[in-house]
C-alpha positions in Angstrom: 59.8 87.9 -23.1 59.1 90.0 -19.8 60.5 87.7 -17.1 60.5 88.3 -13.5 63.0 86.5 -11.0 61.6 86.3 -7.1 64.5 85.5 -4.9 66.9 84.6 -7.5 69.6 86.5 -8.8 70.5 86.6 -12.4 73.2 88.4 -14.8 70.5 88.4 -17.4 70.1 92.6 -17.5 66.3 91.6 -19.1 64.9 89.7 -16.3 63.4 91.8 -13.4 64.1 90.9 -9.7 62.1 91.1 -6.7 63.3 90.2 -3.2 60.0 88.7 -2.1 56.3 88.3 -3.3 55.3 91.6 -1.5 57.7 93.7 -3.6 57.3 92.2 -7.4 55.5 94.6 -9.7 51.8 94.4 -11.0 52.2 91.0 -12.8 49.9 91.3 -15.2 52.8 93.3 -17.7 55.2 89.7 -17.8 54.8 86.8 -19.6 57.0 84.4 -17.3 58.1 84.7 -13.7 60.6 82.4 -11.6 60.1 81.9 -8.2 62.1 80.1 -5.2 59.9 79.5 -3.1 61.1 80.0 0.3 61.7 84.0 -0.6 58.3 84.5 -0.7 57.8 86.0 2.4 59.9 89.2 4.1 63.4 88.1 5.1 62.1 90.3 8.5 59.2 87.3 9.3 62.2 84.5 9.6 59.6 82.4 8.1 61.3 79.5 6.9 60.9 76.0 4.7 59.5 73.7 7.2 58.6 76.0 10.4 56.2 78.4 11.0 56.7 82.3 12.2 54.1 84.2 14.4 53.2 87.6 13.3 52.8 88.4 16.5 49.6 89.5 19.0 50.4 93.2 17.9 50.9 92.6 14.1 48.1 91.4 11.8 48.1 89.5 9.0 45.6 91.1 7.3 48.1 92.7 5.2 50.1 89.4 3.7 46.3 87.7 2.7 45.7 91.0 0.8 48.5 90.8 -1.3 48.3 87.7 -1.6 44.6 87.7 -2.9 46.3 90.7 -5.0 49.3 88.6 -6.7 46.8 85.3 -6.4 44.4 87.2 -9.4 47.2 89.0 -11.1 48.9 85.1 -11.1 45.8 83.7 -12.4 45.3 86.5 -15.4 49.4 85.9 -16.0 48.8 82.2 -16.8 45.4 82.1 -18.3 46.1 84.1 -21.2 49.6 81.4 -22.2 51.9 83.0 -18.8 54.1 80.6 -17.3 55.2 80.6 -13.9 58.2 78.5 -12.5 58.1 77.4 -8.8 61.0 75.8 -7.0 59.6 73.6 -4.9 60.1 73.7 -0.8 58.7 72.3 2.6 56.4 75.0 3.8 56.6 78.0 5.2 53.6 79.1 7.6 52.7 82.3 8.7 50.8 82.0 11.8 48.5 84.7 13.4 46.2 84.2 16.6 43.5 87.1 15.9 39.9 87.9 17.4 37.2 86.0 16.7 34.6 89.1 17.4 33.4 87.0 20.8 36.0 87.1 23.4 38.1 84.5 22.0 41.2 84.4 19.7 41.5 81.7 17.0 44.7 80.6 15.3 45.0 81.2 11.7 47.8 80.0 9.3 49.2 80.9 5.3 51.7 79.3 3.6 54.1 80.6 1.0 52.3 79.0 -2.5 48.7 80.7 -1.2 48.8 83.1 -3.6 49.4 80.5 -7.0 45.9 79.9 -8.5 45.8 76.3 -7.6 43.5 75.1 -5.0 44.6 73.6 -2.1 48.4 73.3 -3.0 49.9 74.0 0.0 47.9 70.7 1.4 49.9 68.8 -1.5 53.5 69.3 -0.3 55.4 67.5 1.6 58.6 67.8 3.3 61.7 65.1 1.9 64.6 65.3 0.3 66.8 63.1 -2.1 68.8 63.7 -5.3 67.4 60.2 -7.6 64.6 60.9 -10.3 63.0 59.7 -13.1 61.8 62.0 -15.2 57.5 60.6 -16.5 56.5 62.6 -19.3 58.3 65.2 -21.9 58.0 68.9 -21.4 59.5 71.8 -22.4 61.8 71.2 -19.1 63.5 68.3 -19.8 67.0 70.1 -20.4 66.4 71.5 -16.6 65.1 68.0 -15.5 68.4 66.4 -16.3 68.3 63.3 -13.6 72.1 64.1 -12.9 71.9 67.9 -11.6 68.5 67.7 -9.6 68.2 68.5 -5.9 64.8 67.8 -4.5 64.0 69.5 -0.9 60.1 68.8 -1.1 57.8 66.5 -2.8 54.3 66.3 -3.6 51.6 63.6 -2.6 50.4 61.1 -5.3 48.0 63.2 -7.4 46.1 61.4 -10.6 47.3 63.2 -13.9 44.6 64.7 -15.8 44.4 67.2 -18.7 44.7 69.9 -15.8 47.7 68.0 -13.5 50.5 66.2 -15.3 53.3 64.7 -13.5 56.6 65.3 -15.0 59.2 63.7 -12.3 58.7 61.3 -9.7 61.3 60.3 -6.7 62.3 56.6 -5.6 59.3 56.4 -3.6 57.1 57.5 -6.3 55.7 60.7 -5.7 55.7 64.0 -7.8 58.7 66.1 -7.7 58.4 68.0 -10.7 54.7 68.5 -12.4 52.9 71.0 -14.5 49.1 72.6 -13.9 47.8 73.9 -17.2 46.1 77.2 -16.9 44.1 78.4 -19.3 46.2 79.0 -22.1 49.3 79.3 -19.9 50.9 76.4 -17.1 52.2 76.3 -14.1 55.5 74.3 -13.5 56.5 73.1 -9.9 60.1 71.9 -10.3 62.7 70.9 -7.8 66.2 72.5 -6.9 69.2 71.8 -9.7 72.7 72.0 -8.9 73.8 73.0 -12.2 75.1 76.1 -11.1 73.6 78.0 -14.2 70.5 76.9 -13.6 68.3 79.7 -14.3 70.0 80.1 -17.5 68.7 76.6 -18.3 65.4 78.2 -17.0 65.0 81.0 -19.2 66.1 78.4 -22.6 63.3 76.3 -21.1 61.1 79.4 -21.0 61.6 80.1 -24.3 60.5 76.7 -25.8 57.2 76.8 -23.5 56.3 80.1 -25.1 54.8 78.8 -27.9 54.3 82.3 -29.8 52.3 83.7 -26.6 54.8 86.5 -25.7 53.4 89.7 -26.2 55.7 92.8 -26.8 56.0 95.5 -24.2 53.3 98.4 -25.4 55.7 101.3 -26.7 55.3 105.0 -24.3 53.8 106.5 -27.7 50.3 104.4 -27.7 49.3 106.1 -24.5 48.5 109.2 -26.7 46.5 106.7 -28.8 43.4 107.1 -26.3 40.4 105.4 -27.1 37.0 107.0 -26.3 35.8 106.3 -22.8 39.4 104.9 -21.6 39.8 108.0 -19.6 36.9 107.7 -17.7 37.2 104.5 -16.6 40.3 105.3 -15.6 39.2 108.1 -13.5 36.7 105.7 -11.8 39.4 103.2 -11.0 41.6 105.7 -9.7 38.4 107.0 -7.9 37.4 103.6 -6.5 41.1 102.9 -5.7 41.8 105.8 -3.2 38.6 104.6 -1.6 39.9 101.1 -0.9 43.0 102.7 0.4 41.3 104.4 2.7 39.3 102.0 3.9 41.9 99.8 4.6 44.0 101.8 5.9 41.2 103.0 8.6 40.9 98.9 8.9 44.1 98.5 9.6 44.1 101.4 12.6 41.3 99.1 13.9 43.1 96.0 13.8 46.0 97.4 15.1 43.5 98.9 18.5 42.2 95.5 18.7 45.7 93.8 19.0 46.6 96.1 22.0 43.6 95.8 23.3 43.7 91.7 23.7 47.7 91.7 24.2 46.7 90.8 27.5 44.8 87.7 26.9 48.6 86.4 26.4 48.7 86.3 29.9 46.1 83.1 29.7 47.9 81.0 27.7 51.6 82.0 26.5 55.3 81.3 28.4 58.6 82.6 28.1 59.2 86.1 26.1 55.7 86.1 25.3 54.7 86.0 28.7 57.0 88.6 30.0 55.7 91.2 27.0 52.0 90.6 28.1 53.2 91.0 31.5 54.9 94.2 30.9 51.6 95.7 28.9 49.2 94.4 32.1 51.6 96.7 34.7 51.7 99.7 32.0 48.2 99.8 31.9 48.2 99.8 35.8 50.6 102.6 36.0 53.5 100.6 36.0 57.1 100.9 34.6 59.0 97.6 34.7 62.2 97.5 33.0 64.8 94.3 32.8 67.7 94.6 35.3 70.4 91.9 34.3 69.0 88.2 34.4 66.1 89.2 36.7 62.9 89.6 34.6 61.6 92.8 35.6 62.0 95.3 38.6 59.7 98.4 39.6 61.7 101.4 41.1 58.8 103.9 42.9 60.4 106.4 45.1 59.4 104.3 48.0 59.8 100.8 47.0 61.7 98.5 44.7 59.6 95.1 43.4 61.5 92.4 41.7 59.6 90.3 39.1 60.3 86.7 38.2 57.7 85.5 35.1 57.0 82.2 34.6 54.5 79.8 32.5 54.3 76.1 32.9 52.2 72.8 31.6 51.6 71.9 35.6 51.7 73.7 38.8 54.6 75.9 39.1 56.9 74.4 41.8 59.3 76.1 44.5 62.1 76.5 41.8 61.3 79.7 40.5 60.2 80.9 43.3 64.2 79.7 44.7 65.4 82.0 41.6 63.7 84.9 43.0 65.3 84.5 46.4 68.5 84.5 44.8 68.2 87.8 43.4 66.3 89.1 46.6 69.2 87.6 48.6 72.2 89.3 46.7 70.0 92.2 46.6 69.9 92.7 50.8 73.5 91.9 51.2 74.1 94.9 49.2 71.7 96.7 51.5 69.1 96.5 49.1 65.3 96.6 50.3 63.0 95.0 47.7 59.6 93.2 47.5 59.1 89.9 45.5 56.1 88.9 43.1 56.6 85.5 41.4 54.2 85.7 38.6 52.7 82.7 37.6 50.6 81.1 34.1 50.3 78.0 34.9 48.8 74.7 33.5 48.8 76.7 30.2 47.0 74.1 28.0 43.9 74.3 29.7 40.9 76.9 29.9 41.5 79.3 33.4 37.8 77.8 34.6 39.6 73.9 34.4 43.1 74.5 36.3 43.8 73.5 39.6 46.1 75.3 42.2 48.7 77.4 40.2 51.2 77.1 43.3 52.7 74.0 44.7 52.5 73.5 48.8 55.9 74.2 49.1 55.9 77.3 47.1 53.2 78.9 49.2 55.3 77.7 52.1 58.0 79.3 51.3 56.6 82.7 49.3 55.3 83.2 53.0 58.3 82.8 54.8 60.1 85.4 52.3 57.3 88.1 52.3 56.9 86.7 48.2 54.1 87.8 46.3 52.7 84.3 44.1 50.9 86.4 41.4 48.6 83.7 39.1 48.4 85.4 35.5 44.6 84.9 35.8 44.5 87.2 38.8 46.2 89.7 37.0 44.1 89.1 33.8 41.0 89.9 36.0 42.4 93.1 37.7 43.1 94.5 33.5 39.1 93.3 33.4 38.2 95.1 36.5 40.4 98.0 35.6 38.8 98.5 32.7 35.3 98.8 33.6 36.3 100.7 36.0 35.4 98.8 39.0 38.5 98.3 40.5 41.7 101.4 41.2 45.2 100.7 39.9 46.8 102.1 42.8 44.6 99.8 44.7 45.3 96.8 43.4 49.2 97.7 43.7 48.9 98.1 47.2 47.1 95.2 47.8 49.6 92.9 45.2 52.8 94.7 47.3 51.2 93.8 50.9 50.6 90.1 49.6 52.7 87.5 51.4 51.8 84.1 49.7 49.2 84.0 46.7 47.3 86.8 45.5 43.2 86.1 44.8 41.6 89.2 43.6 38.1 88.4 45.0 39.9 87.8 48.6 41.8 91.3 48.4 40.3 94.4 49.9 41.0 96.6 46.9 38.6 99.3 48.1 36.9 98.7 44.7 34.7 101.6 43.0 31.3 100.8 42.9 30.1 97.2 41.3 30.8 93.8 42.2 34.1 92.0 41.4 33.2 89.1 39.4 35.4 85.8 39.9 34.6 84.6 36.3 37.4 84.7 34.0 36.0 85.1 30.6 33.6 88.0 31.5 34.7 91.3 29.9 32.2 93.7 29.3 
């Protein structure tokens, strides 16, 4: 029996091993694989059993719903011809992505670790619990592994209604599914929870062994590819043929994806906080020109040969209040009692959770007040946004708007400044890129 372990370690020199889904083999050469299911992803995501990870503005996840797709029809043949696949069962694990919708806007797009199995929907099953009581429902070829007394379950499923396709195997003290079987085909797969028999998977591969049923097929030997049949090479040529061609077209896909990502890293600046903030930040002032670089706590500072800008990023759910902007005269502070000349821009996102067009005043009173009386730039993320806008179509100079941002004493408004724009209007609508 060809077996393949993901995630699990085994002792058993006959069963393959993969780390995660993304590096098993074609599965279409196994009869059986074993899967715990929160190594399904890359260790790199840190996408674990009952959070989400983001792939990030820059990353796509183009890439992890093509394999998927991939292992999702290579799953289906595996089971459909008398295949069995194990799952160990665990609260989910979303990817999440925000990617271009084509129109100006970004939309939010999620996967979970069991997308690729061949049952619809099954992600929407699970849910996250955990206990160590069962009673085991029906027989299967399981039962040894099923043993009430060395079962850990993490993650349960909602009450589904056994059929000749769904059969519920174990149920907890509240009644719902912790251990079932989809039949496939010819083949089934089993969703099982966590054991604490500490040779479990040896129990597994026993259990494997029953639910085969005379459906293992031998490995072919290396002599039967000299055994060509007419027309195999051909088609084999056109695969190959057709192959390359999907390569390439995906891989001159993926160089567009990856253009577009950099290309809207800025629209971060409209909605995110914290480290996500501060990187969309950064990418805005390198497209200006700009170098910032981190200097101890502060967030950023700009060293030109004739002036020294210290950067304090901030996003917020209201209107952002004097005590960032009393942060930023701390640094400024230490900074001119060791004779230190600098500039200040406070650079504001603020009331991040609704659209630009419905926020009110991004400063409080008393930070204007004060920016004002310490020669503080208040920079609103949606002003900055704009400029990239105006930048880019080429109506508005970099080294214009800089001057303007560093001569700023309170807050910055881009159709106020006197940027001594190129030619063309500049537009006060947030959402107009052209």
């Amino acid at each position: 029996m060809e077996v393949l372990s993901i995630g699990i370690l085994s002792d058993n020199e006959k069963v393959r091993y993969a780390l995660n889904l993304l590096q098993t083999p074609s599965l279409y050469d196994l009869d059986a694989i074993v899967v715990d299911s929160s190594r399904i992803w890359p260790v790199q995501l840190n996408c674990q059993p009952g959070s989400s990870a983001n792939v990030g503005l820059l990353q796509s996840m183009s890439p992890y719903r093509e394999a998927f797709s991939v292992k999702g029809i290579e799953a289906l043949h595996l089971v459909s011809r008398g295949g069995t696949i194990v799952c160990l069962l665990q609260p989910l694990a979303m990817l999440t992505s925000f990617e271009s919708t084509g129109k100006g806007s970004l939309q939010k797009l999620q996967m979970s670790q069991y997308d690729w199995l061949p049952i619809t929907s099954f992600a929407s099953l699970v849910q996250q619990g955990q206990g160590e009581h069962i009673t085991r429902t029906k027989s299967s070829p399981f039962d040894e592994y099923l043993k009430p007394d060395r079962v850990r379950w993490v993650a349960h499923l909602t009450n589904v209604n056994d059929s000749t396709q769904f059969q519920t195997l174990a149920r907890n003290k509240a009644d719902f599914p912790v251990a079932c079987r989809f039949r496939i085909g010819l083949g089934a797969i089993y969703v099982l929870p966590y054991s604490t028999n500490p040779k479990f998977f040896e129990v597994i591969l026993n259990c494997l062994a029953k639910s085969s049923q005379g459906h293992v097929r031998r490995r072919a030997p290396d002599w039967i590819m000299s055994w060509a049949l007419p027309g195999e090479g051909e088609l084999s040529k056109q695969i190959s043929d057709v192959t390359d061609k999907i390569t390439a077209l995906q891989t001159k896909s993926q160089e567009l994806k990856t253009k577009l990502y950099e290309l809207s890293l800025v629209k971060s600046l409209l909605y995110e906080r914290d480290s996500p903030l501060e990187d969309a930040v950064k990418a805005a002032f390198k497209e200006l020109g700009l170098s910032l670089a981190k200097d101890d706590e502060k967030d950023f500072v700009f060293s030109g040969t004739e002036e020294r800008v210290i950067f304090e990023v901030t996003g917020s759910e209201g209107t952002i209040d004097v005590d960032k902007f009393r942060q930023l005269l701390d640094y400024l502070t230490t900074e001119n009692k060791e004779g230190i000349s600098a500039k200040s821009i406070l650079v504001g996102n603020h009331q991040i959770d609704s659209p630009p067009e419905k926020r009110g005043q991004p400063f409080t009173q008393k930070a204007v007040a004060q920016s004002k009386v310490h020669d503080t730039c208040l920079l609103p993320t949606v002003e900055l946004y704009r400029a990239i806008v105006k930048v880019r179509q080429g109506k508005v100079d970099p080294k214009a708007f800089w001057k303007s941002l560093v001569e700023t004493s309170g807050v910055f408004s881009l159709g106020t400044s006197k940027l001594g724009e190129r030619p063309g209007t500049v537009e006060t609508s947030v959402n107009t890129v052209s």
